[in-house]
C-alpha positions in Angstrom: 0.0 0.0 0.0 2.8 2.3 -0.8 0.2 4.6 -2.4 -1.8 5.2 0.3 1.2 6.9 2.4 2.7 8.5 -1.0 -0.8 10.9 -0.1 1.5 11.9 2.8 5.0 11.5 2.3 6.0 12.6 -0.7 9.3 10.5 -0.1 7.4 7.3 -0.3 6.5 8.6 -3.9 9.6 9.0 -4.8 10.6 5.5 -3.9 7.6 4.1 -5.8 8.7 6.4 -8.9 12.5 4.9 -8.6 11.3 1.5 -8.9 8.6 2.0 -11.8 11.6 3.8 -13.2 14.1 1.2 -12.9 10.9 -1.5 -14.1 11.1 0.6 -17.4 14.7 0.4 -17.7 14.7 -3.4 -17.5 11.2 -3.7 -20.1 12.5 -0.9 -22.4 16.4 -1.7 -22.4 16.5 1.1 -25.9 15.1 3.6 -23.8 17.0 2.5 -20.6 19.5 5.0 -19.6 16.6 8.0 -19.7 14.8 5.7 -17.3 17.5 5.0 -14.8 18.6 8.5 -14.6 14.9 8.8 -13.7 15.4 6.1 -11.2 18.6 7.8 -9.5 17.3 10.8 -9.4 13.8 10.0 -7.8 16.0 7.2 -5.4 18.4 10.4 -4.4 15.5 12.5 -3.7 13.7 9.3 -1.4 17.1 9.1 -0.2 17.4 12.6 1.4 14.1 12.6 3.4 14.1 8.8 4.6 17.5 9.5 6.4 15.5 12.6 7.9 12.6 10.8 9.2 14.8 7.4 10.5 15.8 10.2 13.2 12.1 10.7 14.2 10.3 7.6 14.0 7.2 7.8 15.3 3.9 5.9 15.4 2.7 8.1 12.1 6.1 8.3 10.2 6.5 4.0 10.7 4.3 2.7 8.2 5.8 5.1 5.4 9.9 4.3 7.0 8.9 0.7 6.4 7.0 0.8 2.7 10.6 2.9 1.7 12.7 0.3 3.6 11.1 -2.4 1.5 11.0 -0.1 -1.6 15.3 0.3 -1.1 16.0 -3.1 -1.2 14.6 -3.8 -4.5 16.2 -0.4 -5.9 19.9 -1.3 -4.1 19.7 -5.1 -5.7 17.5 -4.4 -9.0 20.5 -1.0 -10.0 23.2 -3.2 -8.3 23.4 -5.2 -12.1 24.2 -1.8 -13.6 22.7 -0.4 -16.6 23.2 2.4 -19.9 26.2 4.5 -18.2 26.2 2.4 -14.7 28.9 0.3 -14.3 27.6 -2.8 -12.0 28.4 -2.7 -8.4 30.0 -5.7 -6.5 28.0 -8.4 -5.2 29.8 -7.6 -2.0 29.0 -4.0 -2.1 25.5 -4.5 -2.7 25.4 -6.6 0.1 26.8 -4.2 2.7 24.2 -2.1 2.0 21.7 -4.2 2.5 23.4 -5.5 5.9 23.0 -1.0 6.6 19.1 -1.1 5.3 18.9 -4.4 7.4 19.7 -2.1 10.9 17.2 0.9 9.3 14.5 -1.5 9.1 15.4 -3.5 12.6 15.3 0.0 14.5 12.3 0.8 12.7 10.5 -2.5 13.9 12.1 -2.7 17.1 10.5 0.7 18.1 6.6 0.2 16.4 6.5 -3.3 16.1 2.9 -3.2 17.2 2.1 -0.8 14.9 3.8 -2.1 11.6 2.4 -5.5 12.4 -1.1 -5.1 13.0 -1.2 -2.7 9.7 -1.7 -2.8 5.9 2.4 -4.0 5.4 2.1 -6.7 8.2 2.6 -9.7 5.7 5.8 -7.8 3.6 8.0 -8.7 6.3 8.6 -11.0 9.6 9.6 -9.4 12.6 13.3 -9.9 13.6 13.2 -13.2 15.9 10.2 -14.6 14.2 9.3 -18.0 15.3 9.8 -20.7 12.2 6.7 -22.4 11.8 6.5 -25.8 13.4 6.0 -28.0 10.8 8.7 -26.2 8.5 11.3 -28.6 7.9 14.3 -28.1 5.3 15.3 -30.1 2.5 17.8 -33.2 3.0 19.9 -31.2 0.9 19.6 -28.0 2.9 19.7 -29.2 5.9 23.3 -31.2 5.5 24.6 -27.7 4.0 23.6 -26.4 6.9 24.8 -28.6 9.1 28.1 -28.5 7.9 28.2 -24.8 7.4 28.1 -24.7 11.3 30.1 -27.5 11.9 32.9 -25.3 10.1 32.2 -22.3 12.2 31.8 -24.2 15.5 35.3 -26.0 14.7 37.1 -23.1 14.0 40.2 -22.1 16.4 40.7 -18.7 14.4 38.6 -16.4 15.6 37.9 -14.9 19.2 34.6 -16.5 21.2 32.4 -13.0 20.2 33.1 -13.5 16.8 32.0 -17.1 16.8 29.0 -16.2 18.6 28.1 -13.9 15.7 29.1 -16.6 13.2 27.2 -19.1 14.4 23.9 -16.8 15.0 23.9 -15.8 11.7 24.0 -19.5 10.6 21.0 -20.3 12.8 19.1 -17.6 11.3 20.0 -18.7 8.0 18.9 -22.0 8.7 15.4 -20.7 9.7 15.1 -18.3 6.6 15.6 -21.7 4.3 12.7 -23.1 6.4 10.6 -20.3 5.2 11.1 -21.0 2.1 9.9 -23.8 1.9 6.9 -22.6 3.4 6.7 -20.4 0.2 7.8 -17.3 1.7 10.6 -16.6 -0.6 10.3 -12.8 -0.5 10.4 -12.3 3.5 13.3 -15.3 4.0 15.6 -13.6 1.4 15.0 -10.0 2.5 15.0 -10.8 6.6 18.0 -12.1 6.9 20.0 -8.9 6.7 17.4 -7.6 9.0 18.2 -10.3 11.3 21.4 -10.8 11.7 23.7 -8.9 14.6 25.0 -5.9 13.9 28.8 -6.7 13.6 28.0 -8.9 10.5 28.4 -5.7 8.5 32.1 -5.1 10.4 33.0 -8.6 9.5 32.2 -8.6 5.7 33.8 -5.1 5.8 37.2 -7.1 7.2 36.5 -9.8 4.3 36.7 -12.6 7.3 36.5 -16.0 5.5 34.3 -17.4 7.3 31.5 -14.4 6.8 32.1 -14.7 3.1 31.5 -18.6 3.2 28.0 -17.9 5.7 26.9 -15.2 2.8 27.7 -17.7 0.0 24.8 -19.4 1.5 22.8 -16.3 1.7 23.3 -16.4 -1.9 21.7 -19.8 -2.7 19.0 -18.3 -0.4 18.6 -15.3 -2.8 18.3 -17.5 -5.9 14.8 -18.4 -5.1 13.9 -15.0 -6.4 16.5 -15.3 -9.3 13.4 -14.9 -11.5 12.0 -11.9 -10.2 13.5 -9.3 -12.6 14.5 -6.7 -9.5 17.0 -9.3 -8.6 17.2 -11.9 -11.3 21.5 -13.0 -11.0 22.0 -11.3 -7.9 22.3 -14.8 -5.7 24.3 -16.4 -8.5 26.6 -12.9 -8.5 27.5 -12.9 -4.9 28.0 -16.8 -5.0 30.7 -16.7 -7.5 32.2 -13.5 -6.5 32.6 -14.3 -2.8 33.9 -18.1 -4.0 36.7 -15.5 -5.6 37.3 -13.6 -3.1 37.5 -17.0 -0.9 39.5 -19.3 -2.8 42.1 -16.6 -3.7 42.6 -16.4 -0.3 43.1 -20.2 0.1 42.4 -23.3 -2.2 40.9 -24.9 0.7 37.5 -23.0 0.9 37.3 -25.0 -2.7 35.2 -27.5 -1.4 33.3 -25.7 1.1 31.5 -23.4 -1.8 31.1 -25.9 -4.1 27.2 -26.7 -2.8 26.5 -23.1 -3.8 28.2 -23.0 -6.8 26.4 -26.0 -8.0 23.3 -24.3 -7.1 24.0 -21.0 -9.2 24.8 -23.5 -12.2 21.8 -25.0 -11.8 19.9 -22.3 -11.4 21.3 -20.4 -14.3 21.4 -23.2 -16.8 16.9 -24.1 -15.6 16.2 -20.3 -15.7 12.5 -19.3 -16.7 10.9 -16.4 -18.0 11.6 -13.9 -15.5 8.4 -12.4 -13.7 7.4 -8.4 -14.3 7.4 -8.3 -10.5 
């Protein structure tokens, strides 16, 4: 209902305008660098009065933070794979800004939770900390991913007992995000997780710590179950093969440890479908 609060704030507008913008771009590729110049500058002009009204958020102002919030992360992804004039940005990159949108939205939901949830945008997003359904189980294949995804984290003698805890948290909550999936929520798993995670996840990336990379590798074959939603159609399989880079140039070890992932991208890639207008 992004409308509805466009009426009365004119930055939601905006947002909604970037994205149809950045929609055009993608439909209309011979007309696309007049329509992602349109995209940047309505995204700039979002930009400027979402960062004012994070610093007031208030029971009236929530409802429009979080329609933006959402609104960003498709703009961040969907211009992330470049266009007329735009060189693409990094995976990585991409990534850390969605780790910083992640804290926007937490502090938005951690202050008018009540609000937000019982409201028109209550089914876009889970709250940080949602329970996983009970009967949500993951794949044989997931699950032994995930199992030894924390098994390398947990065995680790490299990093100090905070970062661990960190390391391993995020892992959990990844776990839980692939459960929601498979309950069909592909849209709130991919886009919680950043939401989720602790803070110092952002710091870690930032410090290119290997076993971070590895954890969003995963987050990658999470993010390829919207691989056919044109917004962020090659993002997963982007980060999954950049970060197995990054990884294995730092050691030939992390070879086998990415290789689930990177299996998934070529799968994914080689079965893709038409891609979806939304």
């Amino acid at each position: 209902m992004p409308f509805r609060d466009g009426l009365t704030y004119a930055f939601v507008l905006d947002a909604v305008l970037a994205v149809a913008a950045l929609h055009k771009a993608y439909m209309e590729p011979e007309d696309g660098k007049k329509y992602m110049s349109a995209c940047l500058y309505y995204q700039n002009e979002c930009l400027y009065a979402f960062q004012e009204q994070l610093s007031i958020i208030n029971q009236d102002n929530c409802h429009a933070i979080f329609a933006v919030s959402a609104l960003v992360h498709v703009l961040n992804i969907g211009i992330s794979r470049g266009g007329p004039s735009l060189a693409p940005t990094p995976p990585i990159e991409t990534l850390a800004v969605q780790l910083t949108l992640g804290r926007g939205i937490k502090a938005v939901l951690e202050t008018t939770w009540d609000t937000v949830s019982s409201a028109h945008y209550k089914d876009v997003f889970r709250a940080p900390g949602a329970d996983t359904p009970s009967d949500a189980v993951n794949t044989p294949e997931v699950a032994y991913a995930m199992d030894e995804l924390k098994r390398c984290v947990t065995n680790s003698d490299t990093t100090s007992a905070t970062t661990k805890d960190v390391l391993v948290s995020s892992v959990e909550i990844l776990e839980g995000a692939f459960k929601h999936v498979e309950q069909g929520e592909d849209f709130n798993a991919v886009t919680a997780w950043p939401v989720m995670v602790n803070d110092n996840v952002s710091e870690l990336l930032e410090k290119r710590d290997p076993l971070m990379m590895l954890i969003c590798i995963h987050y990658g074959v999470l993010c390829l179950h919207l691989h056919n939603r044109w917004w962020a159609h090659n993002f997963g399989c982007r980060l999954i093969w950049d970060l197995s880079e990054l990884l294995h140039a730092l050691d030939a070890s992390w070879l086998p440890l990415t290789s689930w992932a990177r299996s998934r991208a070529a799968s994914v890639r080689a079965a893709s479908t038409q891609v979806q207008l939304w």
